[in-house]
PDB file of N, CA, C and O in Angstrom:
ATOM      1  N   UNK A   1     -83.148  53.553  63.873  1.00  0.00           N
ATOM      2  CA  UNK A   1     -83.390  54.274  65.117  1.00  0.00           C
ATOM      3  C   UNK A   1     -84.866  54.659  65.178  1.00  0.00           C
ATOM      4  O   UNK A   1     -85.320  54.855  64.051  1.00  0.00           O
ATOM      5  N   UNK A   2     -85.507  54.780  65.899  1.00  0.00           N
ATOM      6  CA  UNK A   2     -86.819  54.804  66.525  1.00  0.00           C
ATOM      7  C   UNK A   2     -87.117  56.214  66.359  1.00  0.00           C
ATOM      8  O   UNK A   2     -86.139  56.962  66.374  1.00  0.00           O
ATOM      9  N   UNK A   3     -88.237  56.720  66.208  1.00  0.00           N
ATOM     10  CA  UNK A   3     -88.791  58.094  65.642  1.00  0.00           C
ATOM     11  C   UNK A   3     -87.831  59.225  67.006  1.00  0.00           C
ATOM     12  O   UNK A   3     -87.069  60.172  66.806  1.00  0.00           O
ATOM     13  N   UNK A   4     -88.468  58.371  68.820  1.00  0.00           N
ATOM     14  CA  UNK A   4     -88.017  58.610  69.206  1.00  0.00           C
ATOM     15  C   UNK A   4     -86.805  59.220  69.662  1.00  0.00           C
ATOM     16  O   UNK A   4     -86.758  60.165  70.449  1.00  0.00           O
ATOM     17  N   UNK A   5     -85.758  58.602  69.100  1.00  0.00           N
ATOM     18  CA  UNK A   5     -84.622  58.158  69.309  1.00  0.00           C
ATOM     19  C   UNK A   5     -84.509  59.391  68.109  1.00  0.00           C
ATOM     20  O   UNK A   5     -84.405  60.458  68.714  1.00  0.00           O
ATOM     21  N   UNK A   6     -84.502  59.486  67.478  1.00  0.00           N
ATOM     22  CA  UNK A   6     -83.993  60.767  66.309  1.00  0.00           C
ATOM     23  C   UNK A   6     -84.833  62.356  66.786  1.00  0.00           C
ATOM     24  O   UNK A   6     -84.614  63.318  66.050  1.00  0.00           O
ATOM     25  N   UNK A   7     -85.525  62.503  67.693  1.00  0.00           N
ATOM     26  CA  UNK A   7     -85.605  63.517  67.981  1.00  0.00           C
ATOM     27  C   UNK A   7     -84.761  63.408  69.025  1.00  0.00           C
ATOM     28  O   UNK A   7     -83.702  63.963  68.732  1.00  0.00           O
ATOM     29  N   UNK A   8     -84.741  62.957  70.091  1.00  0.00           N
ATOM     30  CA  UNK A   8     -83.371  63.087  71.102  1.00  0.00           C
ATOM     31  C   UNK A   8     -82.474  63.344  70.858  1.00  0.00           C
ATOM     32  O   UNK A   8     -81.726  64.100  71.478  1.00  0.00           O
ATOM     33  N   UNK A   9     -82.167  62.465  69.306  1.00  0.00           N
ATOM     34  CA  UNK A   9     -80.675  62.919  68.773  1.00  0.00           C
ATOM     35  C   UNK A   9     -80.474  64.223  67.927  1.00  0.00           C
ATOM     36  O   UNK A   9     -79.346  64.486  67.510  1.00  0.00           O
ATOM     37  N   UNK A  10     -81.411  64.949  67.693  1.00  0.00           N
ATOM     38  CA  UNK A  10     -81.703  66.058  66.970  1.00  0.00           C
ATOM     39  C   UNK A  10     -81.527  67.088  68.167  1.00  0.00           C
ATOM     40  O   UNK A  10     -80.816  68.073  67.964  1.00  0.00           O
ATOM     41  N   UNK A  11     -82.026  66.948  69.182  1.00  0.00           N
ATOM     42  CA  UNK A  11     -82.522  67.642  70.063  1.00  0.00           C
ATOM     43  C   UNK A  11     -80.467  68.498  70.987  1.00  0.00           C
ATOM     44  O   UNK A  11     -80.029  69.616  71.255  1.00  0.00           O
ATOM     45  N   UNK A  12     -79.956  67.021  71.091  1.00  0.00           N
ATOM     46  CA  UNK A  12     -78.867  67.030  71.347  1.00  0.00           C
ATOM     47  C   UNK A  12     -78.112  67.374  70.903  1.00  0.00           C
ATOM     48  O   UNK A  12     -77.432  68.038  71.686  1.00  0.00           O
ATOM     49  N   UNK A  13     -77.599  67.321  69.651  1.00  0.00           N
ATOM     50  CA  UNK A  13     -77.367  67.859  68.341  1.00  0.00           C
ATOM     51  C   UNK A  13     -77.596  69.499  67.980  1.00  0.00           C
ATOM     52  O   UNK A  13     -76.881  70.129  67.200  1.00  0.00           O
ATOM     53  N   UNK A  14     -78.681  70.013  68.677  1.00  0.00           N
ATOM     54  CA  UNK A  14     -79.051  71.192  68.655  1.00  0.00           C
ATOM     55  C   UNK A  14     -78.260  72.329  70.008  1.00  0.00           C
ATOM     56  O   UNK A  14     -77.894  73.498  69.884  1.00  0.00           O
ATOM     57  N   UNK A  15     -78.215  71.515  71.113  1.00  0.00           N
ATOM     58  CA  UNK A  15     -78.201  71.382  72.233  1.00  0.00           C
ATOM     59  C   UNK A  15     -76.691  71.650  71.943  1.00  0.00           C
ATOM     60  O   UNK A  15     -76.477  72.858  71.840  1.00  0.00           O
ATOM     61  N   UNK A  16     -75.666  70.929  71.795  1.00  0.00           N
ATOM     62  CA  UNK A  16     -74.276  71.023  71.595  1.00  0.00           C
ATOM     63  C   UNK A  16     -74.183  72.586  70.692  1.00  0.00           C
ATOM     64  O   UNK A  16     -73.744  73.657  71.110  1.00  0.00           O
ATOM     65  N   UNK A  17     -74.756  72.268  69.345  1.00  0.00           N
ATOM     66  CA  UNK A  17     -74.643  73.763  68.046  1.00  0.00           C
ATOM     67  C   UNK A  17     -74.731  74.950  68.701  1.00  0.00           C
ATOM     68  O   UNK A  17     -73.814  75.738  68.471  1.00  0.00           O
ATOM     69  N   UNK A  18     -75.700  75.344  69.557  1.00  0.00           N
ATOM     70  CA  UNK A  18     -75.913  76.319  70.238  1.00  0.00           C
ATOM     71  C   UNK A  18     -75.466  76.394  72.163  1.00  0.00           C
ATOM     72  O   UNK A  18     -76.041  76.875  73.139  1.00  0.00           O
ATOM     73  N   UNK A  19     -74.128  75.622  71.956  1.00  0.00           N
ATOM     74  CA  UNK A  19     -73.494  75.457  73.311  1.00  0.00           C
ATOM     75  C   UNK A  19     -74.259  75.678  74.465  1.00  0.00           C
ATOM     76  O   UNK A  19     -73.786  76.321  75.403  1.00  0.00           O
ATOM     77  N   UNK A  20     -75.879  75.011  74.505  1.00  0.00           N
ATOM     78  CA  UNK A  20     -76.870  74.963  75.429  1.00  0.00           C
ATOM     79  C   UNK A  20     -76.321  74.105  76.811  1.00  0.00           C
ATOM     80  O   UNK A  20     -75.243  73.511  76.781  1.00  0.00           O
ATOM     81  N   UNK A  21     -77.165  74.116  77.975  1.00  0.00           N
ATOM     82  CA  UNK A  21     -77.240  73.270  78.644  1.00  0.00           C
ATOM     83  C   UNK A  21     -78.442  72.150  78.853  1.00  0.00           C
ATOM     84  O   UNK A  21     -78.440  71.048  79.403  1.00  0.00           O
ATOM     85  N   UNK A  22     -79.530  72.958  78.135  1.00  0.00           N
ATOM     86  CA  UNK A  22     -80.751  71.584  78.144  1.00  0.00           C
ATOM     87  C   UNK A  22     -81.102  72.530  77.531  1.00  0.00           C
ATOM     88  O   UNK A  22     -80.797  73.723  77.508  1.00  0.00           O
ATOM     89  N   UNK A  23     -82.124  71.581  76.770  1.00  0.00           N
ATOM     90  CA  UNK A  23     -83.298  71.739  75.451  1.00  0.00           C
ATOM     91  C   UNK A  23     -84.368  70.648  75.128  1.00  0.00           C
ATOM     92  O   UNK A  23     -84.105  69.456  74.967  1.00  0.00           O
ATOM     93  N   UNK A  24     -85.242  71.043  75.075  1.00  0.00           N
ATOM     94  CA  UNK A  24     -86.891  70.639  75.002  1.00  0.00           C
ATOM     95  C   UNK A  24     -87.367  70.661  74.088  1.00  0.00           C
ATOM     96  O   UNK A  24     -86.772  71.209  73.159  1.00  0.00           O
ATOM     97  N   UNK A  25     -88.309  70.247  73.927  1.00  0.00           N
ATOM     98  CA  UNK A  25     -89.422  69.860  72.945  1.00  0.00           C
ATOM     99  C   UNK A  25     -90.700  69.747  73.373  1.00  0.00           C
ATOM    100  O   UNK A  25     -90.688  69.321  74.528  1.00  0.00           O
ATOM    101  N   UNK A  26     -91.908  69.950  72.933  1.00  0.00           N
ATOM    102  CA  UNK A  26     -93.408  69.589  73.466  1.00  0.00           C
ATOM    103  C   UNK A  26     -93.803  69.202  72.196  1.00  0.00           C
ATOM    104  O   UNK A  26     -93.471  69.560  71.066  1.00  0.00           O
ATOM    105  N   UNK A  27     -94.679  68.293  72.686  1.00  0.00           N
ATOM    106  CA  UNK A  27     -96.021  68.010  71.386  1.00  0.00           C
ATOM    107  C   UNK A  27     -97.613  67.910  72.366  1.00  0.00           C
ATOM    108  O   UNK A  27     -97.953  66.995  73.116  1.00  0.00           O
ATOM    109  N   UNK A  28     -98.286  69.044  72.070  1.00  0.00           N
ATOM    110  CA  UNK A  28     -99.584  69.084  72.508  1.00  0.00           C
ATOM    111  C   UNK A  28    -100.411  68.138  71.682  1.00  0.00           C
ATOM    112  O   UNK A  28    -100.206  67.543  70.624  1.00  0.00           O
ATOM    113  N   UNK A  29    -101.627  68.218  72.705  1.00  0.00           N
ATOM    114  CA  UNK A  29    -102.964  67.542  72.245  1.00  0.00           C
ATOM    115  C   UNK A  29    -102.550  66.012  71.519  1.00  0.00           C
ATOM    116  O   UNK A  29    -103.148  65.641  70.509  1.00  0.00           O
ATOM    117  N   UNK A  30    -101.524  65.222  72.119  1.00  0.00           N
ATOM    118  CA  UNK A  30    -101.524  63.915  71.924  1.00  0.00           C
ATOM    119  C   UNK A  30    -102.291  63.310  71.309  1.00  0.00           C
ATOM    120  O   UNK A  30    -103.383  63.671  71.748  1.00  0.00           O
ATOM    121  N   UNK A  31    -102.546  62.120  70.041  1.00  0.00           N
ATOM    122  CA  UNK A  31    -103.684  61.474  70.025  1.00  0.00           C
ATOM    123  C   UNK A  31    -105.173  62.229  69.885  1.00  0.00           C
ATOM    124  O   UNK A  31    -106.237  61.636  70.059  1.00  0.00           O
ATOM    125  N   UNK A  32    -105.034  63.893  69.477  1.00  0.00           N
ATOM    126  CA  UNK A  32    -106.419  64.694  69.318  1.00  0.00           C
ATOM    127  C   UNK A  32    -107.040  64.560  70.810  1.00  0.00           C
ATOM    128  O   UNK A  32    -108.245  64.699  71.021  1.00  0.00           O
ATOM    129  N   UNK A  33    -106.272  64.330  71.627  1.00  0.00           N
ATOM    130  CA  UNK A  33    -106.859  64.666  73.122  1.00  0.00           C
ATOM    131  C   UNK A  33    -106.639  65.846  73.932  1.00  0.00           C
ATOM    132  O   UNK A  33    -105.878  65.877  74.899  1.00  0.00           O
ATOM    133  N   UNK A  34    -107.342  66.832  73.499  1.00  0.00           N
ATOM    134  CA  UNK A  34    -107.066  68.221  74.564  1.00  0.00           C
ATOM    135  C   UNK A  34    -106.403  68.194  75.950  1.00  0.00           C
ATOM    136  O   UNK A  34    -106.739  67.588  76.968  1.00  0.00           O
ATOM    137  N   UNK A  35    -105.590  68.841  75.763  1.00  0.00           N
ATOM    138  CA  UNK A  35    -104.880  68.634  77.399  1.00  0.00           C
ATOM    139  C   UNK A  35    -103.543  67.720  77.271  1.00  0.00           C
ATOM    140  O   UNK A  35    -102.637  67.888  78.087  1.00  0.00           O
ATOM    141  N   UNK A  36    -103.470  67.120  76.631  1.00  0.00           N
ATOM    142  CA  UNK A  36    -102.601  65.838  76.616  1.00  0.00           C
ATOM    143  C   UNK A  36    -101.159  66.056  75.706  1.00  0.00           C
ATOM    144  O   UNK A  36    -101.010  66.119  74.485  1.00  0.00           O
ATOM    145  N   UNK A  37     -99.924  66.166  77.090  1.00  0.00           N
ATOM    146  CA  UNK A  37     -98.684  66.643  76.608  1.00  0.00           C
ATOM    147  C   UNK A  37     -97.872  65.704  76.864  1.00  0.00           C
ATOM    148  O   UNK A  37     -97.998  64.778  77.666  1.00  0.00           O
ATOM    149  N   UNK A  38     -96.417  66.131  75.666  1.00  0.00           N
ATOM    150  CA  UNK A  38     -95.764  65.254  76.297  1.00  0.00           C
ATOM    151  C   UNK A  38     -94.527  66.396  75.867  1.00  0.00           C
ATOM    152  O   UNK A  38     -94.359  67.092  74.865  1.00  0.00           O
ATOM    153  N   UNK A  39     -93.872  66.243  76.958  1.00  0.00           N
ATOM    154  CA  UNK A  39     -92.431  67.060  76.683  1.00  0.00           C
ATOM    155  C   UNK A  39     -90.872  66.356  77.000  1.00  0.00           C
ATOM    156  O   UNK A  39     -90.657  65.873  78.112  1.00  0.00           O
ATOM    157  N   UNK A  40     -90.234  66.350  76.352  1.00  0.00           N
ATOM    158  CA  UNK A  40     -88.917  65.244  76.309  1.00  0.00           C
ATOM    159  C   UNK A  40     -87.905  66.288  76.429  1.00  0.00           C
ATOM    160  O   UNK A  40     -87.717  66.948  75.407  1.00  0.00           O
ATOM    161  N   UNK A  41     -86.997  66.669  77.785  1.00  0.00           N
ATOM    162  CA  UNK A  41     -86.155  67.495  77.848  1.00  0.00           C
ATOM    163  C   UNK A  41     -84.892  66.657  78.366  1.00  0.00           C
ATOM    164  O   UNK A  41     -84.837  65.620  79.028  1.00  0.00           O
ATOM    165  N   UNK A  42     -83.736  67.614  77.736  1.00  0.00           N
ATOM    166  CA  UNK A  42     -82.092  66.829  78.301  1.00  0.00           C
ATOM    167  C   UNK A  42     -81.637  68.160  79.221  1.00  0.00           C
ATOM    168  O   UNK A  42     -82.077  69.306  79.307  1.00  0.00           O
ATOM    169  N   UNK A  43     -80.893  67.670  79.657  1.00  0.00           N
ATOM    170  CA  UNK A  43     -80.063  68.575  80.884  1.00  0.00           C
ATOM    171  C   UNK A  43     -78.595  68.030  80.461  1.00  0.00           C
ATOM    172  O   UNK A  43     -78.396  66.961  79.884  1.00  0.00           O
ATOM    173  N   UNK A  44     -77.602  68.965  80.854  1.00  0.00           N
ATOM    174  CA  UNK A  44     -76.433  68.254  80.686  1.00  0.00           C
ATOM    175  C   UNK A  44     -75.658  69.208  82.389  1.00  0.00           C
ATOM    176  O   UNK A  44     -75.273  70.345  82.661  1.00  0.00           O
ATOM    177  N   UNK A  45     -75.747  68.304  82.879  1.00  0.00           N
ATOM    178  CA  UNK A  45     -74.956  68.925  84.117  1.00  0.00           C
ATOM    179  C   UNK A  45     -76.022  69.873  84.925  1.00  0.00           C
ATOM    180  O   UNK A  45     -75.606  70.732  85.703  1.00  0.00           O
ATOM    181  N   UNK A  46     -77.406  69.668  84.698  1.00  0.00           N
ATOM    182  CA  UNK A  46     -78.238  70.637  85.520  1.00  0.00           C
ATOM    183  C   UNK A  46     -79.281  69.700  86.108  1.00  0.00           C
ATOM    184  O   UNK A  46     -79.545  68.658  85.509  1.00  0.00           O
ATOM    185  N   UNK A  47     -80.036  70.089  87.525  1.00  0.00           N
ATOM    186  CA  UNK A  47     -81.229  68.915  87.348  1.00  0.00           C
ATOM    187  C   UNK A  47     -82.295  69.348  87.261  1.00  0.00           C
ATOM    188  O   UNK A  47     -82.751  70.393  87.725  1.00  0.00           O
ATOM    189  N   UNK A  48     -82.987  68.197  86.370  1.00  0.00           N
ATOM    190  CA  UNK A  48     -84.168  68.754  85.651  1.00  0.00           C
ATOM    191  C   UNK A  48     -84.887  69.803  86.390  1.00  0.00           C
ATOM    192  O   UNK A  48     -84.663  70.052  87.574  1.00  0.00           O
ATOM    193  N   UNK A  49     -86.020  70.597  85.446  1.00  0.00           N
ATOM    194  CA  UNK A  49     -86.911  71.621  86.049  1.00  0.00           C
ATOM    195  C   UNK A  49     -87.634  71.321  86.931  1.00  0.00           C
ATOM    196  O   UNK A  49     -87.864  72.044  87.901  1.00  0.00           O
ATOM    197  N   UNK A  50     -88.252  69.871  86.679  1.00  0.00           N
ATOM    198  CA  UNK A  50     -89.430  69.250  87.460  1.00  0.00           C
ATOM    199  C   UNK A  50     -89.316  68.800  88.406  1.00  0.00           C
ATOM    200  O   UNK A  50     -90.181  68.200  89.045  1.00  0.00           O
ATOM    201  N   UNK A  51     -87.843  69.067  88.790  1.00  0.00           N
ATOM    202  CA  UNK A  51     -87.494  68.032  90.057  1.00  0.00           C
ATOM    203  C   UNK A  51     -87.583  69.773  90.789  1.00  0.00           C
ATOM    204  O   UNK A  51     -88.360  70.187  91.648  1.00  0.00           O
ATOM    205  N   UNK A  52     -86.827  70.275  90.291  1.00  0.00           N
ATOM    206  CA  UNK A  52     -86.491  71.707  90.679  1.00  0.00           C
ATOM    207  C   UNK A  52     -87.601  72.607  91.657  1.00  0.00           C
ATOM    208  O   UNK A  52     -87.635  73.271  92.694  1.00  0.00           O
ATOM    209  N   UNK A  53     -88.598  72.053  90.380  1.00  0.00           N
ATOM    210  CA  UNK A  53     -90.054  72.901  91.363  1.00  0.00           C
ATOM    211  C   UNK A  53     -90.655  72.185  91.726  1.00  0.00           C
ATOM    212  O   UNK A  53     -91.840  72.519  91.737  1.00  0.00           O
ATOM    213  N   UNK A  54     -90.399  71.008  92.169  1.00  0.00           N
ATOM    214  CA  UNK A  54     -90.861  70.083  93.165  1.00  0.00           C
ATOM    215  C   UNK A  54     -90.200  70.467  94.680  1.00  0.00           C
ATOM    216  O   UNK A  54     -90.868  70.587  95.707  1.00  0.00           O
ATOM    217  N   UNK A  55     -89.022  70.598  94.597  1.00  0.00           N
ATOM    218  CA  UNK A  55     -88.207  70.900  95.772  1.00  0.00           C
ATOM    219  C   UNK A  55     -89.105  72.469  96.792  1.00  0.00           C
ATOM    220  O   UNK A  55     -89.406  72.726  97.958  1.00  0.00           O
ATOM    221  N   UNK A  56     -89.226  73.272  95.132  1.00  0.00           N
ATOM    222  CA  UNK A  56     -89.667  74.512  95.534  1.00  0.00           C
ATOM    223  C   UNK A  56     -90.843  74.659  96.041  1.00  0.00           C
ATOM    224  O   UNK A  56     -91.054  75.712  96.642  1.00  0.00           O
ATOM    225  N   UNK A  57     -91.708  73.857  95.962  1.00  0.00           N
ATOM    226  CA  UNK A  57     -93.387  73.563  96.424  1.00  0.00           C
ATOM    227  C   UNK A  57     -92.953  72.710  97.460  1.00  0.00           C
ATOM    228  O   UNK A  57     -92.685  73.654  98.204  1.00  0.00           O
ATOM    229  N   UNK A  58     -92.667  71.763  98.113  1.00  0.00           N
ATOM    230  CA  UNK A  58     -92.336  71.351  99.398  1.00  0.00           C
ATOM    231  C   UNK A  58     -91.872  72.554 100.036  1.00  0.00           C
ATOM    232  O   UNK A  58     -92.349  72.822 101.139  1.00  0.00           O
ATOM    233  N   UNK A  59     -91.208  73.154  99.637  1.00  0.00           N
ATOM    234  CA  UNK A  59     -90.603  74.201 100.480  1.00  0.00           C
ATOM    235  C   UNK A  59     -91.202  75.436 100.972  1.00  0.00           C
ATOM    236  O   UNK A  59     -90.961  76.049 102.012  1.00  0.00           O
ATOM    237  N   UNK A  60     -92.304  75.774  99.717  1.00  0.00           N
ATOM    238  CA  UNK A  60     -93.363  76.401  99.952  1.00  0.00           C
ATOM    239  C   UNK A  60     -94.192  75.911 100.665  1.00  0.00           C
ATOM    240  O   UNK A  60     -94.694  76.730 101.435  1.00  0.00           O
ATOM    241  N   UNK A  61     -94.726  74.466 100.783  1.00  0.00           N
ATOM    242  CA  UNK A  61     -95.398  74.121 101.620  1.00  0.00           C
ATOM    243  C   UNK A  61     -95.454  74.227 102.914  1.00  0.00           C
ATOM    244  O   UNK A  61     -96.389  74.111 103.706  1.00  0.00           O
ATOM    245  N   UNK A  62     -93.840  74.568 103.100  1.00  0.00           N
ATOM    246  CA  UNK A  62     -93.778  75.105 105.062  1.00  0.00           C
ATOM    247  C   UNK A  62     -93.245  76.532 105.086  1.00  0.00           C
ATOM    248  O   UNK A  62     -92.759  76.813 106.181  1.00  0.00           O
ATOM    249  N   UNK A  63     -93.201  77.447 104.244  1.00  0.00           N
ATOM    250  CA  UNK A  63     -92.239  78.541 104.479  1.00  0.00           C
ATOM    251  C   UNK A  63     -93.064  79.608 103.678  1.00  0.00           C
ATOM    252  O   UNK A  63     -92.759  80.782 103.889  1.00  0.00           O
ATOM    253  N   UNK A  64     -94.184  79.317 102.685  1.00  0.00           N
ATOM    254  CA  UNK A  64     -94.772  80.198 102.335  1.00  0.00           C
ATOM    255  C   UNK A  64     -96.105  79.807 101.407  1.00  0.00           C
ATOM    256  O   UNK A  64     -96.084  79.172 100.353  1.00  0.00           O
ATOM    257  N   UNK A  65     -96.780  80.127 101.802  1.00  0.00           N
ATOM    258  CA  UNK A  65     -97.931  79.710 101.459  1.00  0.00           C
ATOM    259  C   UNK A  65     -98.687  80.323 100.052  1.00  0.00           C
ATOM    260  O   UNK A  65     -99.423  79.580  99.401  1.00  0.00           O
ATOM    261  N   UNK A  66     -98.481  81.544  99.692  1.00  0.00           N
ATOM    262  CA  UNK A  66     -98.583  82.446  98.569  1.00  0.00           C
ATOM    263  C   UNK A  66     -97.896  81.521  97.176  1.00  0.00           C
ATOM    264  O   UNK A  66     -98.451  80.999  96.209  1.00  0.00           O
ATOM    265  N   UNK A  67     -96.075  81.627  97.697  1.00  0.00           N
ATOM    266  CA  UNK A  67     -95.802  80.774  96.590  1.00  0.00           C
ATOM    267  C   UNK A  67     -96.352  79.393  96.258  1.00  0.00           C
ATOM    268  O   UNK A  67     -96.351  78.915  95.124  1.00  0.00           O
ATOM    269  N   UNK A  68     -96.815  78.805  97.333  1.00  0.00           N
ATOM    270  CA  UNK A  68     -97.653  76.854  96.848  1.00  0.00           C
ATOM    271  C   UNK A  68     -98.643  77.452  96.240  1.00  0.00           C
ATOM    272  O   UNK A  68     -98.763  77.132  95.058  1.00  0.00           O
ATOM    273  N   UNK A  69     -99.451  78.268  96.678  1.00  0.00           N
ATOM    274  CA  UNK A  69    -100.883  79.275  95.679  1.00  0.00           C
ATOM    275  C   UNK A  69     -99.965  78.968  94.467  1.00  0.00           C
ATOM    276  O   UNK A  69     -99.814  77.890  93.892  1.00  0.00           O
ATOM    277  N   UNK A  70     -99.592  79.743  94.304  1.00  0.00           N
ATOM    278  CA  UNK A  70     -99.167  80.581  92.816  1.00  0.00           C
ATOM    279  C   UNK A  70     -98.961  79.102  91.977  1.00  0.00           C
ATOM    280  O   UNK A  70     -99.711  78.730  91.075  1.00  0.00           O
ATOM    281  N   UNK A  71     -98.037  78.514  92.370  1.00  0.00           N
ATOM    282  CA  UNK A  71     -96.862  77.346  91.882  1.00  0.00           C
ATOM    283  C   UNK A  71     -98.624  76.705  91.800  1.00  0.00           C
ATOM    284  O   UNK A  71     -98.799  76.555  90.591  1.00  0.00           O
ATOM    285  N   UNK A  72     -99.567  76.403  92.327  1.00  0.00           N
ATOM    286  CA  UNK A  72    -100.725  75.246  92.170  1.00  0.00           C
ATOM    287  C   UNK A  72    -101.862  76.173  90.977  1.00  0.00           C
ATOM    288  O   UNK A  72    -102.830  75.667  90.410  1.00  0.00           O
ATOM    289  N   UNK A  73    -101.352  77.732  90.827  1.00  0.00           N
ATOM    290  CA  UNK A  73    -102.320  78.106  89.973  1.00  0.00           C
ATOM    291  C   UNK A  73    -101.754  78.302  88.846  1.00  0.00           C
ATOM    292  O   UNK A  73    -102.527  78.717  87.983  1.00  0.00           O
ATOM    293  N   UNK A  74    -100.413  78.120  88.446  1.00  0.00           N
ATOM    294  CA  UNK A  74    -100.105  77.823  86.813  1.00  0.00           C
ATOM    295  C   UNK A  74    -100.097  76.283  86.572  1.00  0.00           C
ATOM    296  O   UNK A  74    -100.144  75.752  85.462  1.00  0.00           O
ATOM    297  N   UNK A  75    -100.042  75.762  87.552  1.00  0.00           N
ATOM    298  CA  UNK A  75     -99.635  74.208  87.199  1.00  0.00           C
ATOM    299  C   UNK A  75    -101.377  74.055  86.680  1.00  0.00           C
ATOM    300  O   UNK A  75    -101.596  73.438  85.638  1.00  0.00           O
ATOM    301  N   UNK A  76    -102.271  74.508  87.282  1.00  0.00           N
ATOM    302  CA  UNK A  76    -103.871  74.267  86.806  1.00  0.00           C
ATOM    303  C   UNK A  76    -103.590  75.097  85.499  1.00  0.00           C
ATOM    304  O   UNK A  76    -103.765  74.422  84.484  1.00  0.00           O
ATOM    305  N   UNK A  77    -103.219  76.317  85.289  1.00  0.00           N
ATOM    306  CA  UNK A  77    -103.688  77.328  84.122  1.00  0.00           C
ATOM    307  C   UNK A  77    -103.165  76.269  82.899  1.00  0.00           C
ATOM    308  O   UNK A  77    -101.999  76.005  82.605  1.00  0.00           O
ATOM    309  N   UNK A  78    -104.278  75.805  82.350  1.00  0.00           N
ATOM    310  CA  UNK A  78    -103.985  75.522  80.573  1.00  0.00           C
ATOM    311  C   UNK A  78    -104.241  76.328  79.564  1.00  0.00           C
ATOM    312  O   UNK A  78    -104.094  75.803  78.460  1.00  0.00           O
ATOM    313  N   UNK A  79    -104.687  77.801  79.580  1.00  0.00           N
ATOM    314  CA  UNK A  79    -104.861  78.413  78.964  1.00  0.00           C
ATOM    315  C   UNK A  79    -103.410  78.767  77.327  1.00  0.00           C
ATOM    316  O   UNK A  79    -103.486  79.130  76.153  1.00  0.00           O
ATOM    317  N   UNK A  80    -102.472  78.426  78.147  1.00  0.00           N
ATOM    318  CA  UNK A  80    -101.254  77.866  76.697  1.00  0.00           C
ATOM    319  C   UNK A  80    -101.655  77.090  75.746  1.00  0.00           C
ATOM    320  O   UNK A  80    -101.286  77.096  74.572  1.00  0.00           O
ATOM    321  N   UNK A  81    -102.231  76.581  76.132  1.00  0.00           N
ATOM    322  CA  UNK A  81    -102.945  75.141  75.400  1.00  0.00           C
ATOM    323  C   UNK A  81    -103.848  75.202  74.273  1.00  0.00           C
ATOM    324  O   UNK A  81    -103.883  74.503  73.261  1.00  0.00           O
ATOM    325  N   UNK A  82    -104.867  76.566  74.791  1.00  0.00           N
ATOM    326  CA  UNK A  82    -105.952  76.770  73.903  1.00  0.00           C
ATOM    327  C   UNK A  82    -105.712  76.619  72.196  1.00  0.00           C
ATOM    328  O   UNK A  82    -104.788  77.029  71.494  1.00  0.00           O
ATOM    329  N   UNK A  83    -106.904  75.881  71.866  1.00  0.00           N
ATOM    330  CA  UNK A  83    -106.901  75.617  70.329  1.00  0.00           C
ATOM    331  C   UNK A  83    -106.776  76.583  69.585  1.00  0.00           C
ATOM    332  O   UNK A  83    -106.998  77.605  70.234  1.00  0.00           O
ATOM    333  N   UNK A  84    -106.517  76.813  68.471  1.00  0.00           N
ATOM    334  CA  UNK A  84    -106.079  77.879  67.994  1.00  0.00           C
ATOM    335  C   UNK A  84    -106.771  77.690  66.483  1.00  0.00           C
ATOM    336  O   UNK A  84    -106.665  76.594  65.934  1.00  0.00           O
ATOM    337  N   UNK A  85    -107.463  78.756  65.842  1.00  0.00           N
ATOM    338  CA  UNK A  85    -108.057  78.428  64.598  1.00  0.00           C
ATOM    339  C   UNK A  85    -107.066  78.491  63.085  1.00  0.00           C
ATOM    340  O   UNK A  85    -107.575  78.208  62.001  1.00  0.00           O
TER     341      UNK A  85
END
């Protein structure tokens, strides 16, 4: 099984133990490239987050303008990110 493929199955595995509905993972700074994420999440019966606040920013886009602010100023904030000594 593929490195891949055994964290999914770990992930799931975890996901069931703790009678979750979805569970994630991140690995920052990809390849020693600042900024560069990758996050591999399961859902079981929910739909994903990203679709979620996608819906919610269209929606903001005609119904409120504060929330598309907000929703466009964490999606910029990388300050999570910062290197850490």
């Amino acid at each position: 099984m593929s490195q891949e493929g055994q964290v999914i199955k770990h992930l799931v595995e975890q996901m069931k133990a703790l009678n979750a509905d979805n569970a994630h993972t991140q690995l920052q700074n990809i390849e020693q490239t600042q900024g560069l994420t990758v996050v591999i999440s399961i859902y079981d019966n929910l739909k994903p987050a990203h679709e979620v606040l996608d819906e919610l920013y269209e929606w903001a886009e005609e119904n409120n303008e504060e929330v598309k602010e907000l929703i466009e100023q964490l999606e910029q904030d990388m300050s999570w990110n910062a290197e850490t000594d």
